[in-house]
C-alpha positions as CSV (number, residue, x, y, z in Angstrom):
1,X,0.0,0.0,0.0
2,X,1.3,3.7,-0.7
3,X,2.5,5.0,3.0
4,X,0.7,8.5,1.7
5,X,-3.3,6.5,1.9
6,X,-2.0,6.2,5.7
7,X,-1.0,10.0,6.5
8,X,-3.5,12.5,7.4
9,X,-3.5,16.0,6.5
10,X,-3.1,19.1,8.9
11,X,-5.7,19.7,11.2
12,X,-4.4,23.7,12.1
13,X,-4.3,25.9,8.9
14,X,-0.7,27.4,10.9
15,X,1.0,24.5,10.3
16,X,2.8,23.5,7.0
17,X,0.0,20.4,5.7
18,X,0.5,17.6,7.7
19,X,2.4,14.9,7.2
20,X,1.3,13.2,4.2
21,X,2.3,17.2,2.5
22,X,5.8,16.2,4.4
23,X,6.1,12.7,2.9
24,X,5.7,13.9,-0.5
25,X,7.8,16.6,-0.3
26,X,10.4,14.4,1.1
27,X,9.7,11.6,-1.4
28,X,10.3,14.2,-4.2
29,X,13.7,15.1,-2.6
30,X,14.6,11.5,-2.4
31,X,14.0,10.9,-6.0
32,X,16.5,13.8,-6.9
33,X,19.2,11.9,-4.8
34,X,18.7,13.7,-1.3
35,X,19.1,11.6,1.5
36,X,15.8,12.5,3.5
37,X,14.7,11.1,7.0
38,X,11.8,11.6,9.1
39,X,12.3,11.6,12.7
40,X,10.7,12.4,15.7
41,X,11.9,14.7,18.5
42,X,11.2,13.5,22.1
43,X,13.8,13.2,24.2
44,X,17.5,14.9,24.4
45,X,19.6,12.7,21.7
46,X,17.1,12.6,19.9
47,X,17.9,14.6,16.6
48,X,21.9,13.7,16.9
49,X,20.6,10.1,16.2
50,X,18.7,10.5,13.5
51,X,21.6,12.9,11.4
52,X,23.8,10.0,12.1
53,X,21.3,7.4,10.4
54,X,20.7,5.5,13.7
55,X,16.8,6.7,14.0
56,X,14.1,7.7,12.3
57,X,12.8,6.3,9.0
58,X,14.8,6.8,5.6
59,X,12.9,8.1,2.3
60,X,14.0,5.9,-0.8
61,X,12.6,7.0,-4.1
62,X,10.0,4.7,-5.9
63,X,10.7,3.2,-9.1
């Protein structure tokens, strides 16, 4: 199934469209070569994990 059926739009008009606008955005970048990973932030450590590739989820462009 396509992961973007399964992500739900913004509910606040001040944010920037929700996540499924964030997955294709980042599936776009992927398929132009950029490395893109979504990651949460929760806890201190958090973000330094995911820029070394040890968290988060990594984009790969379709084909």
């Amino acid at each position: 199934p396509d992961v973007l059926e399964y992500a739900g739009g913004s509910g606040r008009v001040d944010v920037t469209g929700g996540m499924a606008e964030k997955l294709r955005k980042g599936f776009r970048l992927a398929s132009s070569g950029i490395e893109v990973r979504v990651a949460g932030y929760v806890s201190a450590g958090d973000l330094k994990r995911a820029l070394a590739g040890e968290a988060g989820t990594l984009l790969l462009a379709g084909g």
